[in-house]
C-alpha positions, 0 to 999 in steps of 0.5 A: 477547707478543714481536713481532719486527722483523727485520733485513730488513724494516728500512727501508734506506739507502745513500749511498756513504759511509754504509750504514744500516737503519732499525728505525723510520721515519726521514728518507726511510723512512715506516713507520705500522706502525713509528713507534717503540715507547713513548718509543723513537724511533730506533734506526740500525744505520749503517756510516760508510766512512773519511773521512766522516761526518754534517755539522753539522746540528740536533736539538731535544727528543731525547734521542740516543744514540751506541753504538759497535760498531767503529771510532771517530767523532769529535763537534764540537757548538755546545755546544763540545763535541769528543770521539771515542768507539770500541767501549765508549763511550756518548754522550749528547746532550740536543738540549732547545732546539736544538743544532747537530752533526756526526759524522765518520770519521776514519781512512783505513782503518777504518769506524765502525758504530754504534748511533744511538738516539734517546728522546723526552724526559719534557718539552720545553725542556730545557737543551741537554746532553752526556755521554759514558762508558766501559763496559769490555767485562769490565763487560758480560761475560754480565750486564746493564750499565745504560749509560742511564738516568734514575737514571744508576746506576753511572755510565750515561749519564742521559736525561730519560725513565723508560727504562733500558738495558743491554747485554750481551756473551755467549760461545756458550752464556751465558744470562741471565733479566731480570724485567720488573717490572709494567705495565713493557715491553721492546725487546731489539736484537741488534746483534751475534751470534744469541740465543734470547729466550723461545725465539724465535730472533733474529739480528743486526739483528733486534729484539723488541717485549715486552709482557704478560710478567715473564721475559725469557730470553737464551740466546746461540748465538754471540758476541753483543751485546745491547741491553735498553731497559726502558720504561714 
């Protein structure tokens, strides 16, 4: 079964400085028919303007994920971490204990829009962590590139959750199949684009809930860019 979320029944925000829509309940937006799906909890589809950016505030057991589209956003936290990620980088916070972070814009010109995701985490009380990883663009040319997961195979980001998430380029015309192993589920986003999955016409913002089924099939009708989480 695919039940999808579109894009224009997501939650919506907009501050001047940041622009975001929400597929599940977060901050102002409350939704009880949203509330995440499994141990997916958030995913904000956010445009930042030049110049701006989130101020230091805290998490505490979430494991947070930062997928940026376009654009660069730089990270300080109370970790001492400092890094600037752009398209083709992942980032990885495991909030565990409790850290404190910012994010900021910093060109003059250019917006930054991004993917935040965030995934409840297997246990409470982790130790606070941070990870960051390049994903080429040739590295996910019409295939599945595991970006996220608790094995962290082949150099993706790892979580504390049994999820693994991929994503994937495709060019108009490109197909790819994904089988979903027994009892598993599945959240496919597209960030960027439109595809069919099974059949089902989906644009950009738009989400799919799977459940019940063992074939997922991916047919791009433009430049699209996807993401894939594989749940228990």
């Amino acid at each position: 079964m695919i039940t999808v979320r579109p894009a224009n029944e997501r939650g919506h925000v907009s501050f001047g400085w940041l622009n975001s829509y929400h597929s599940f309940s977060f901050g102002n937006y409350y939704d009880p028919n949203h509330m995440g799906f499994r141990a997916l909890r958030v995913i904000n589809d956010d445009q930042v303007k030049p110049g701006a950016g989130f101020d230091t505030h805290p998490h505490r057991d979430m494991e947070i994920l930062t997928y940026v589209l376009s654009g660069s956003l730089t990270h300080r936290d109370s970790m001492g971490n400092t890094a600037t990620i752009g398209a083709n980088e992942v980032q990885r916070i495991t909030a565990g204990t409790g850290i404190f972070h910012s994010e900021f814009n910093k060109s003059a010109t250019e917006p930054v829009h991004l993917l935040q995701i965030w995934i409840l985490p297997d246990q409470r009380g982790l130790p606070p962590s941070y990870q960051e990883q390049s994903f080429p663009a040739e590295t996910r040319r019409n295939q599945w590139r595991q970006i996220a997961g608790r094995d962290a195979k082949d150099g993706a980001v790892q979580i504390h959750q049994d999820v693994d998430l991929y994503a994937s380029l495709l060019t108009a015309g490109d197909r790819l199949s994904f089988p979903l192993r027994s009892g598993r589920h599945a959240w496919l986003q597209v960030a960027q684009g439109k595809i069919s999955l099974n059949g089902i016409s989906l644009e950009a913002g738009d989400g799919a809930a799977i459940n019940n089924e063992t074939l997922l099939d991916v047919q791009a009708h433009s430049d699209t860019e996807v993401l894939l989480f594989d749940l228990a």
